[in-house]
TITOR-460396 format. One line per field, with one value per residue: x, y, z of N, C-alpha, C, O, CB in turn; residue in three letters; residue number from 0. Coordinates in Angstrom, 3 decimals, padded with zeros to 6 digits. Glycine has a CB too. Example, Ala and Ser with C-alpha at 12.3 -4.5 7.8 and 13.67 -1.06 7.14 Angstrom:
# TITOR-460396
nxx <- (013.190,012.850);
nyy <- (-005.690,-002.250);
nzz <- (007.800,007.080);
caxx <- (012.300,013.670);
cayy <- (-004.500,-001.060);
cazz <- (007.800,007.140);
cxx <- (013.200,012.900);
cyy <- (-003.300,000.030);
czz <- (007.800,007.870);
oxx <- (014.236,013.409);
oyy <- (-003.319,001.138);
ozz <- (008.465,008.039);
cbxx <- (011.308,014.084);
cbyy <- (-004.473,-000.598);
cbzz <- (009.046,005.725);
residu <- (ALA,SER);
num <- (0,1);
# end
This chain:
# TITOR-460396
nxx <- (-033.871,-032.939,-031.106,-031.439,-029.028,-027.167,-028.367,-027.344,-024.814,-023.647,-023.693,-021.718,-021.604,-021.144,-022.982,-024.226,-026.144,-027.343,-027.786,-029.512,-031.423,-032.803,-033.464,-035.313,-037.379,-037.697,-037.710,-039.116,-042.255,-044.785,-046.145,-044.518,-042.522,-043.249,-043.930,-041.238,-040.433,-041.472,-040.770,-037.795,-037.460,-036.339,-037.051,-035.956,-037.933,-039.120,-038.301,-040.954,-042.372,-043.571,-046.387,-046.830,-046.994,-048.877,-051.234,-050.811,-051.321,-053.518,-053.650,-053.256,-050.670,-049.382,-049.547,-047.726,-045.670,-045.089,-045.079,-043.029,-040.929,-041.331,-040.762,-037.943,-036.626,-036.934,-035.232,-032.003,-031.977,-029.854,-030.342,-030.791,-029.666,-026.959,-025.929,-026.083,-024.366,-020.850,-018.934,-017.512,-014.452,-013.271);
nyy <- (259.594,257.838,254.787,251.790,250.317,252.387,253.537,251.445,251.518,254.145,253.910,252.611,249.919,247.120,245.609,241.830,241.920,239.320,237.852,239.460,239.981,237.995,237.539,239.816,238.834,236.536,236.522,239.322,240.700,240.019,242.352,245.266,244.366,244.034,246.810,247.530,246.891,247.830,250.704,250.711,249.185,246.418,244.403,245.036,246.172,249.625,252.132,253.449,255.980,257.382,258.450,256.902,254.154,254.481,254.924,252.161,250.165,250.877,253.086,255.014,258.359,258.414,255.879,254.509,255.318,255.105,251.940,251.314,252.710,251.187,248.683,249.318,249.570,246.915,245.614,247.219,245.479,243.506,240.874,240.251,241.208,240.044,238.034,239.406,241.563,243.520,244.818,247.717,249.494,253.139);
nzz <- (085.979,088.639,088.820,090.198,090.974,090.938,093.612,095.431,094.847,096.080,098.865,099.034,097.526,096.020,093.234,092.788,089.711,088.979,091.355,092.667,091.295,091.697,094.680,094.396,092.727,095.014,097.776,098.375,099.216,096.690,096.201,096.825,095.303,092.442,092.140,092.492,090.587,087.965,088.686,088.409,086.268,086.303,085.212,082.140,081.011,079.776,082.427,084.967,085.921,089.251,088.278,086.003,087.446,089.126,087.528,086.395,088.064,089.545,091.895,094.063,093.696,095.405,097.150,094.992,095.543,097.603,098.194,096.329,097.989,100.730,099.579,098.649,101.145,102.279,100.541,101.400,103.751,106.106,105.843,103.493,101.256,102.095,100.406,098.312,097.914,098.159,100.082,099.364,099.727,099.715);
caxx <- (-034.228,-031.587,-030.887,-031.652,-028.172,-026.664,-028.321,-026.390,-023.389,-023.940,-023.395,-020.739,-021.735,-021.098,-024.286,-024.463,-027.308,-028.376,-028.434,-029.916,-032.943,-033.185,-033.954,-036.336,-038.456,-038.111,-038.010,-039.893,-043.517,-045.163,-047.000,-043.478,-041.348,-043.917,-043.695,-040.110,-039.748,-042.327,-040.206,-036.633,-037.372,-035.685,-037.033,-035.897,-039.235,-038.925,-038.631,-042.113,-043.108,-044.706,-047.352,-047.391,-047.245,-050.306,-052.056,-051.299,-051.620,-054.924,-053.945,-052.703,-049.885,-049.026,-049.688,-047.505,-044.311,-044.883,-044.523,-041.167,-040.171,-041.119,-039.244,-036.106,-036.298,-036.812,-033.964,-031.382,-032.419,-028.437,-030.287,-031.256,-028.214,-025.589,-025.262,-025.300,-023.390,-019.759,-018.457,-016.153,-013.943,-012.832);
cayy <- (258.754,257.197,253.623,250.904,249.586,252.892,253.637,250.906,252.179,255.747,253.573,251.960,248.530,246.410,244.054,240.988,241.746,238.062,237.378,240.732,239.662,236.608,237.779,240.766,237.340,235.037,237.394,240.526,240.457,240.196,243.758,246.054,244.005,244.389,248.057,248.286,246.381,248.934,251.648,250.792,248.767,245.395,243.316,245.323,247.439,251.097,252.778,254.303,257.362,257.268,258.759,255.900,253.144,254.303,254.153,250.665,249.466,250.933,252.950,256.914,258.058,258.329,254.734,253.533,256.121,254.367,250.734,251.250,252.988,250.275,247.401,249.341,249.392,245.758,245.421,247.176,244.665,242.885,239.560,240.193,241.403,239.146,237.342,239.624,242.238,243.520,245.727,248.069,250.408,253.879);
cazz <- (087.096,089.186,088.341,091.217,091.208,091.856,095.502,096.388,094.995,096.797,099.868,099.136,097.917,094.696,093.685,091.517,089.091,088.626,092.485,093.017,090.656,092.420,095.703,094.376,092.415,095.674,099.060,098.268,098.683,095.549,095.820,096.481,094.004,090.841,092.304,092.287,089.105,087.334,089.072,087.974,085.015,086.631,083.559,081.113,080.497,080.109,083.911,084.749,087.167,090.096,088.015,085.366,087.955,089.726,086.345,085.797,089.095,089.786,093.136,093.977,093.114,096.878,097.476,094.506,096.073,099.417,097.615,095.909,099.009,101.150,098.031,098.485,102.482,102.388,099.950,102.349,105.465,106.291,105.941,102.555,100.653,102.059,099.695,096.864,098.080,098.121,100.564,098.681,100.153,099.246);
cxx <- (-032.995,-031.696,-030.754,-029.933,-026.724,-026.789,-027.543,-024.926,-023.405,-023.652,-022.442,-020.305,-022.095,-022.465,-023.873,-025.614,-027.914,-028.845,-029.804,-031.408,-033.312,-034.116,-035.024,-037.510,-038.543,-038.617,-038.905,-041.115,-043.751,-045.547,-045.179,-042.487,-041.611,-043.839,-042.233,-039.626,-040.561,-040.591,-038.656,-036.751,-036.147,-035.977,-036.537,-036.603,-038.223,-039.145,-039.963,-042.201,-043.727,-046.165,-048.320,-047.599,-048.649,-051.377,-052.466,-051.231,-053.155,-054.758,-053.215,-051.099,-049.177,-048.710,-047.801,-045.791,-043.642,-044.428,-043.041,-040.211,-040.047,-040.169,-037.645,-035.494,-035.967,-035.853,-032.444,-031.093,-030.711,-029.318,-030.866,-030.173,-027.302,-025.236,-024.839,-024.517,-021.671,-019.515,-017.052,-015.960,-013.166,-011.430);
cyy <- (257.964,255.729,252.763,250.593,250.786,253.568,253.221,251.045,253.430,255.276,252.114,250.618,248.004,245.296,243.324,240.920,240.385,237.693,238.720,240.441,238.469,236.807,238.524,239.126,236.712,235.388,238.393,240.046,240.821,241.637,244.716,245.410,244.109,245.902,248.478,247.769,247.395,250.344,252.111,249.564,247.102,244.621,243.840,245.892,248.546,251.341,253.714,255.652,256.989,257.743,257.560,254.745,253.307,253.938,252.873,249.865,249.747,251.968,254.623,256.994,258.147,256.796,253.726,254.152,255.101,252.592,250.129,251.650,252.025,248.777,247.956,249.012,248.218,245.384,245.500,245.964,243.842,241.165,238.703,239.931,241.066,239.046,238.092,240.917,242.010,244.467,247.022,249.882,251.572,253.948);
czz <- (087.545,089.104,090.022,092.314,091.956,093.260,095.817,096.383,095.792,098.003,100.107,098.812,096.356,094.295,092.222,091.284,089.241,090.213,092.887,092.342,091.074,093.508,095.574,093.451,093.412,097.255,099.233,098.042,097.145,095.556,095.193,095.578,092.959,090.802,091.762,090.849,088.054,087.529,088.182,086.420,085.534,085.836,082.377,080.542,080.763,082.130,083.274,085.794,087.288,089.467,087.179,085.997,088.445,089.119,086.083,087.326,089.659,091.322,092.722,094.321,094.344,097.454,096.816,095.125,097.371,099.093,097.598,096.927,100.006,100.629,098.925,100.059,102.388,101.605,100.726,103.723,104.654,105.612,104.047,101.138,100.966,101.446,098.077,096.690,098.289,098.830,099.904,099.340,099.441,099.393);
oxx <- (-032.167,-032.832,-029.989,-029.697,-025.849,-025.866,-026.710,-024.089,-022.357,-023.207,-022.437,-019.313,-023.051,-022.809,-023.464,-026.387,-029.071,-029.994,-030.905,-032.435,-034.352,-035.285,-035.920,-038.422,-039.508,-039.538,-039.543,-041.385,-043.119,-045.064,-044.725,-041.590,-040.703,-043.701,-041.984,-038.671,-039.808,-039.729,-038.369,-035.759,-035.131,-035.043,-036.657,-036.236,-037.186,-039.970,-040.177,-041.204,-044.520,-047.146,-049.505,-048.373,-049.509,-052.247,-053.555,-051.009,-053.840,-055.704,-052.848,-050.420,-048.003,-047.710,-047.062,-044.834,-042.578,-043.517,-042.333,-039.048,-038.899,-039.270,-036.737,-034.420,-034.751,-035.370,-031.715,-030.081,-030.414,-028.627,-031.126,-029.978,-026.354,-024.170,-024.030,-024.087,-021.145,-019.924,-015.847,-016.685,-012.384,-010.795);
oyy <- (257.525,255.438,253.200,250.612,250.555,254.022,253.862,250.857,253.203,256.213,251.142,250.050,248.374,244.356,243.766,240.270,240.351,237.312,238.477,240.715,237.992,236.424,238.277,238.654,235.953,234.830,238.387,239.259,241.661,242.183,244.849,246.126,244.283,246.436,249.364,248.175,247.683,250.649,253.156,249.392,246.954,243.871,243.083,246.311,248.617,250.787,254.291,255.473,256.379,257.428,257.246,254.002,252.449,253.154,252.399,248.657,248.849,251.764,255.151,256.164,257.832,256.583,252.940,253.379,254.661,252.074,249.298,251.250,251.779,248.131,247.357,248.466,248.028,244.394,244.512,245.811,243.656,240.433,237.583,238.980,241.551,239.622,237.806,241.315,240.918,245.467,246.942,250.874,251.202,254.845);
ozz <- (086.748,089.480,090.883,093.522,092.790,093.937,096.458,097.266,096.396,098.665,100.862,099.267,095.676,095.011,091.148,091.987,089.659,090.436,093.383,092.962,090.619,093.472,096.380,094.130,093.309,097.852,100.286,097.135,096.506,094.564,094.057,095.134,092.146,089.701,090.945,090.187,087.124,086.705,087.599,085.711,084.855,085.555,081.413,079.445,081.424,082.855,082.208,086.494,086.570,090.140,087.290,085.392,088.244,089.497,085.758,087.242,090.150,092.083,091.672,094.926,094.150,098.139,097.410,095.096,097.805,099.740,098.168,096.976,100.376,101.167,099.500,100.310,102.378,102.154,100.828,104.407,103.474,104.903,103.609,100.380,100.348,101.224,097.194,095.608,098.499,098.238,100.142,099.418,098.566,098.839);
cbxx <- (-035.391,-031.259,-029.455,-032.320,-027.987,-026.362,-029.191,-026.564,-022.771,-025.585,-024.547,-020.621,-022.998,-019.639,-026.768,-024.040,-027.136,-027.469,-027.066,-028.898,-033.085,-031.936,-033.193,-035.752,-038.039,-036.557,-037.037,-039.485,-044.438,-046.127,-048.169,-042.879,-040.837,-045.741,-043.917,-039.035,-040.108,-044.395,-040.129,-035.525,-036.641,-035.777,-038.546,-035.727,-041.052,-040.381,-037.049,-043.417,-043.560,-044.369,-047.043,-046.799,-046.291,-050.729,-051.537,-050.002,-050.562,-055.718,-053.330,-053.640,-049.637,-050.283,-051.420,-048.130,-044.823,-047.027,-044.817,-040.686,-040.542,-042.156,-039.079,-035.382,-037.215,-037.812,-034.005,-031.822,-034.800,-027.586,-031.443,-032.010,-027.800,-025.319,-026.075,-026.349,-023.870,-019.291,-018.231,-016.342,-013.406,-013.422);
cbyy <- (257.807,257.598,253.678,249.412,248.698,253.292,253.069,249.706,252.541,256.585,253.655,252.104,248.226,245.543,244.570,239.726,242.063,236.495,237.133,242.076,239.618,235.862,238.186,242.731,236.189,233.809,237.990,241.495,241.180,239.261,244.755,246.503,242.830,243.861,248.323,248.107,244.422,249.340,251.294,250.421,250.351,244.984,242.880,244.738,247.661,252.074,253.913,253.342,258.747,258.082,259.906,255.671,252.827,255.278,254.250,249.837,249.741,249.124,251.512,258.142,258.642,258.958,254.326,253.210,257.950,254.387,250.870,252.336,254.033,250.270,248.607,251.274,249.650,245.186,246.366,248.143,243.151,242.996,239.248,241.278,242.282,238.208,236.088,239.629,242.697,243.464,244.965,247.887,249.894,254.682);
cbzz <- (086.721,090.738,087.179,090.275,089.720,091.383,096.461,096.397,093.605,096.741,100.375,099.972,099.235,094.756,093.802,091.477,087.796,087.690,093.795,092.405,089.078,093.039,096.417,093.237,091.380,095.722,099.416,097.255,099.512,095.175,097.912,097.619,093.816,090.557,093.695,093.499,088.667,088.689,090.473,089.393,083.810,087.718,082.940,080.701,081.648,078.988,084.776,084.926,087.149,091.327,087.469,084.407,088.829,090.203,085.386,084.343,090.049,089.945,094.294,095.492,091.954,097.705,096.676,092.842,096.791,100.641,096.451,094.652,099.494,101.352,094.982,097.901,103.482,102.252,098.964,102.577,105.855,108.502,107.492,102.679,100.530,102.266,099.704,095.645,098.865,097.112,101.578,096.540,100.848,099.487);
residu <- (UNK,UNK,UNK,UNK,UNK,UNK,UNK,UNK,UNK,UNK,UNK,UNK,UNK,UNK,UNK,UNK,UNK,UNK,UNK,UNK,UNK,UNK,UNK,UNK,UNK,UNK,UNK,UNK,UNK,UNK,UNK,UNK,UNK,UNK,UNK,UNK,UNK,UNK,UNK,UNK,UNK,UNK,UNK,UNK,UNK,UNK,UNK,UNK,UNK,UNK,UNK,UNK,UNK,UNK,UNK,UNK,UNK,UNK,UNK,UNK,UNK,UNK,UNK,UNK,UNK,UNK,UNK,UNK,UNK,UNK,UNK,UNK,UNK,UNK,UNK,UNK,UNK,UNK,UNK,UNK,UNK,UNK,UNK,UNK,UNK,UNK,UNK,UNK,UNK,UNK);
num <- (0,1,2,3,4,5,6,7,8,9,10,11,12,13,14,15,16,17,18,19,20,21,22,23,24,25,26,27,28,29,30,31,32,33,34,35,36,37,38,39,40,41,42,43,44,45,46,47,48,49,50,51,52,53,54,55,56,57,58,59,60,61,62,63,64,65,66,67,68,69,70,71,72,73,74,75,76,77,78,79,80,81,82,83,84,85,86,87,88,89);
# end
């Protein structure tokens, strides 16, 4: 499973973990951030599959895809990751 932190490397962009868990606890609706924290294991749990999240969330496994997918959108947004991004050039 691909690790949270490198999407954002794949596009070019350094994050500070501690702000980075800041914003997913203070900005992110509650629903897609327990999603994406299930997903990528952002506390330190094991990472789950879309199969095991749906389990423990109660919902299909379609629903819980569309979640984490929506989390990470809302992660991207410029007004989000200012601050805990790094632009880094090749």
């Amino acid at each position: 499973m691909t690790n949270l932190f490198d999407i954002f490397s794949d596009v070019g962009w350094q994050v500070d973990r501690d702000k980075f868990w800041l914003i997913v606890e203070t900005e992110l609706p509650k629903t897609p951030a327990q999603f994406l924290t299930d997903r990528y294991s952002l506390d330190g749990s094991v990472a789950a599959t879309y199969k095991e999240i749906a389990e423990m969330r109660g919902v299909s496994l379609e629903r819980a895809r569309q979640n984490v997918s929506k989390a990470t959108r809302l992660l991207y947004h410029p007004a989000r990751t200012r601050n805990v991004r790094i632009k880094v050039t090749p």
